[in-house]
N, C-alpha and C positions, 0 to 999 in steps of 0.2 A: 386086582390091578392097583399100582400105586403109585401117583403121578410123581412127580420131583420137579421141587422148585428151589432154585439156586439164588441168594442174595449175590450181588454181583459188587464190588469196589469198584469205582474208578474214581478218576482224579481232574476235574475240569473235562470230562466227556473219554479220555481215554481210560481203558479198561485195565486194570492190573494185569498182573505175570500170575498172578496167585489166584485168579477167579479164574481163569481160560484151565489150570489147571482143575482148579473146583468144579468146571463143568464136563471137566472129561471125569471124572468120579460118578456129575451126575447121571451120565449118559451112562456107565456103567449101573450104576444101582435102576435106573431105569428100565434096563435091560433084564434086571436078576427080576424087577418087581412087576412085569409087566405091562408098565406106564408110560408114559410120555416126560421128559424133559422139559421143564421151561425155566428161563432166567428172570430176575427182577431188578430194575435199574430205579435208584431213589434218587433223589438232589438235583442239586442244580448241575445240567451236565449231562442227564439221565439221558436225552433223546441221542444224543451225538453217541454216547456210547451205543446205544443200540442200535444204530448203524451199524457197527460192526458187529453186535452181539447176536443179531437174526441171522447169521453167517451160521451160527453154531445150535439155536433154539428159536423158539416162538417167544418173544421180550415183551413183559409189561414194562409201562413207563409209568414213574412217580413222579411227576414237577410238578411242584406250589411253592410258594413264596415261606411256606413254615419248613418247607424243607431247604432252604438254600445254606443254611448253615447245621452242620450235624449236629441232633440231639436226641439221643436213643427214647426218649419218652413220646416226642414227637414220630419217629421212623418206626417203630414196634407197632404200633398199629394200621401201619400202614402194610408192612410185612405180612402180620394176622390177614387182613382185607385180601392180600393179594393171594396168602395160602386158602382164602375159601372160594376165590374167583376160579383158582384152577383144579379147586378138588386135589391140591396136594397132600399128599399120604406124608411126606418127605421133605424136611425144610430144612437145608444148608448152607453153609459156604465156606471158603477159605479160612483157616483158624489163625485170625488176623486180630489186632486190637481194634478192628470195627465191627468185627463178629463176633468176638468175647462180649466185647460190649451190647450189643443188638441183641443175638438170637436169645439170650435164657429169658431177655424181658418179654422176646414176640413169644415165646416158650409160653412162659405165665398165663398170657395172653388167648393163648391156644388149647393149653389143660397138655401141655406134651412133657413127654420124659427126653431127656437131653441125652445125647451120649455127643463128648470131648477130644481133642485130637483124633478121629476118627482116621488109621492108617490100612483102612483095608475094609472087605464087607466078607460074607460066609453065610451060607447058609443054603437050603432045596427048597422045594416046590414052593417059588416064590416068599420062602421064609427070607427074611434079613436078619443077620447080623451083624452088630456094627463091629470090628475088630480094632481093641484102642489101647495102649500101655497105660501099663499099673506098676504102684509101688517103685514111681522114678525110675520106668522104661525097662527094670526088670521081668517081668512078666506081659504076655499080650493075652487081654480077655476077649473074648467074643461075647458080646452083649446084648440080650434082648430088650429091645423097647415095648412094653404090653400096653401104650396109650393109643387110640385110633391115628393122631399125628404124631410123629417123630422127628424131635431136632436135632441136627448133629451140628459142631465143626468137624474138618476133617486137615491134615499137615498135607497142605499141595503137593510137599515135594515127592510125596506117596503115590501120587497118580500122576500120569502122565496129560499136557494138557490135551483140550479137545482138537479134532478137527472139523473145517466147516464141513458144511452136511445140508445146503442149502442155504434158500431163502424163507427165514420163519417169520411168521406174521409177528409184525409190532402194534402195542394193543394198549392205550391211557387206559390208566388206573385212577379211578375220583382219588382224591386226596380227601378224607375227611377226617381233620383233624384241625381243632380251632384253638389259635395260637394263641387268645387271651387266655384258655382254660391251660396251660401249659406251667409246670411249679417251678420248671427253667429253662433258660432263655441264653445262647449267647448274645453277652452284652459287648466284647473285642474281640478279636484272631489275631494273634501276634504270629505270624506263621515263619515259622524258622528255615530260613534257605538257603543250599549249603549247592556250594560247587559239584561237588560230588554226588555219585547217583545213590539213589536210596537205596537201603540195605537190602530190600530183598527183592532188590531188580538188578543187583549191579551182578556183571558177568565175573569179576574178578572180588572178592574181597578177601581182605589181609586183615585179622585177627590177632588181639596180646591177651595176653592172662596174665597168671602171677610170674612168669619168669621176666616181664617189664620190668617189674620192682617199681612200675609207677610210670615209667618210661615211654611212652608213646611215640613220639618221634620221628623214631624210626617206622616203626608202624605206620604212620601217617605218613611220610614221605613215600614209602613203597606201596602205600594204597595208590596216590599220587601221579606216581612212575606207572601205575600200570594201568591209569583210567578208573580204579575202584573205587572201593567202600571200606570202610573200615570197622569192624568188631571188636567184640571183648567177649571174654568170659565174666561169670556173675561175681566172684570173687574178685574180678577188677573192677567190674562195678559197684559193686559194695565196700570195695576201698576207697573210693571216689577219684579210682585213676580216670575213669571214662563213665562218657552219660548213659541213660537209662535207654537209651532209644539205640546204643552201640550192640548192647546184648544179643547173642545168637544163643539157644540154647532152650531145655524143653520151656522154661520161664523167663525165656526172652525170644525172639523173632526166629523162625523157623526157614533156611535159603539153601539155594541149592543152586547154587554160581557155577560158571565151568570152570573154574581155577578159586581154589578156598586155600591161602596160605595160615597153617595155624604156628604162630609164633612164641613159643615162652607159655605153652599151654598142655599141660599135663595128659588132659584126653579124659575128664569126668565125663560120664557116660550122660549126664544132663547137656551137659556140653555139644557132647555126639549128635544127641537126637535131634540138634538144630540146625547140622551142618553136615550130616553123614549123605545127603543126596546132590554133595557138590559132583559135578564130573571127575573133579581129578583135584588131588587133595594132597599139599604136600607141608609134610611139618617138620619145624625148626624146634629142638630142645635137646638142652645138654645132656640131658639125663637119656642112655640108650636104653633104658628098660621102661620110660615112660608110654604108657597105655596109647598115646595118639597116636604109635609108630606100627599099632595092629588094624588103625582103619584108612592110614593116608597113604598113597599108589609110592609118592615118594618122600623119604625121611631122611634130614640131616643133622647128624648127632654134632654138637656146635652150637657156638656162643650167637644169640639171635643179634646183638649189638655189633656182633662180625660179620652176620652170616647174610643178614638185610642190607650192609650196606655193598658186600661186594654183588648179593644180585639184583642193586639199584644200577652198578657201574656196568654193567652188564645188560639189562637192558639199553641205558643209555647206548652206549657201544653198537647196540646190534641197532638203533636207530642212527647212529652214524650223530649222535649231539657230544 
């Protein structure tokens, strides 16, 4: 038997899009290994989310004053403490820039073997395998972990999220972790706040690549028009058309929107595996033989500096402005 505990994100007490997903994974591998399902809430915040989160598991709660501001040296131990409180076999969660960051240190911590974008599990009589791409999403390995504990990330957009399933018991976890012995400390948060929903909650986002030539604009006007978010591919990021935090893609933020517009964007298969679980997917590029036009529902070969502003005037229009 092999329990499963899920690190959870939220954000001032509400719970991400990418954890509810994480825990329907967990419930899955819970089911192949045996075990029981439970979630872990850290930070400041931690109890309001598990309000909602006993809906889906039994919730430990992490609040102290050393956790109110994120700092993986301080939350890794706290992680560890909570995987020995529940006899977890299994330690997860969304493969997010808080779980990159977090689990290989609670990893360390634990003596476990890591397996990475985790998009699937395999395996019989209660063997697991964690199923994850190789060689830049060319190949999918099935992977054994031969450490007593196992940490994964896993790509949300892979599993579908949970449903609830009750009332699970909520359960404080001691914090012991003392914040003079700490080698860092947030000393500010300049916390960046943008009209716009964040990238990998927004229902709509509107994507540039290199067919911008630097261009945004547009792009960002049509995120705009339709209530979204906005993207890049990494080649626009590394040109310094758009910020680091715009990236979708296997080495940038992984979404699965119901409407993903990809504009001025070739269709690199790194690119793909950050955006291929939109519901419906339609790409703008002049080029008819370009690769995005083999994974998006609808393609329009056309100039994106034409092609965004006539279906700007067009939404407009069907809103009657």
């Amino acid at each position: 038997m092999g329990n499963v505990l899920i690190v959870v994100e939220h954000q001032s007490g509400a719970v991400k899009k990418a954890s509810l997903n994480a825990l329907g994974a967990g419930r899955e591998l819970a089911a192949r290994s045996g075990g029981v399902l439970h979630a872990l809430a850290l930070g400041k915040g931690a109890a309001a989310a598990a309000a909602e989160l006993r809906r889906y598991a039994p919730v430990l709660v992490a609040e102290a004053p050393v956790l109110d501001a994120y700092v993986a040296e301080a939350y890794a131990p706290v992680v560890a403490d909570a995987a020995a409180a529940v006899s977890a076999t299994y330690v997860g969660g969304a493969a997010t820039c808080f779980t990159k960051d977090l689990l290989p240190r609670a990893a360390a911590r634990l003596g476990a073997a890591t397996a990475t974008e985790v998009v699937g599990f395999a395996g019989a009589d209660r063997e697991v395998l964690f199923r994850r791409p190789m060689w830049a999403g060319n190949v999918l390995a099935e992977v054994e972990l031969a450490t007593p504990v196992k940490v994964f990330t896993l790509r949300a957009t892979d599993f579908a999220p949970a449903e609830p399933a009750g009332d699970g018991e909520v359960t404080p976890l001691p914090v012991r972790v003392d914040a003079a012995g700490l080698k860092a400390r947030v000393v500010e948060l300049r916390e960046v706040r943008s009209v716009r929903p964040d990238l990998t909650e927004a229902r709509v986002v509107v994507s540039g690549g290199r067919g911008t030539k630097g261009r945004f604009d547009e792009v960002e006007a049509c995120a705009d028009d339709l209530g979204g978010a906005v993207g890049a591919t990494r080649a626009a990021v590394d040109a310094g058309w758009a910020p680091n935090d715009w990236q979708v893609g296997q080495t940038g933020k992984v979404v699965a929107p119901e409407l993903y517009i990809a504009a001025g964007i070739s269709g690199a298969i790194q690119h793909v595996a950050g955006m291929k679980g939109a519901k419906v997917i339609v790409a703008i590029n002049k080029d008819p033989e370009a690769p995005i036009f083999q994974v998006a529902d609808y393609g329009v070969v056309a100039d994106l500096f034409k092609a965004l502003p006539e279906l700007r005037a067009h939404v407009k229009a069907g809103r009657g402005a």
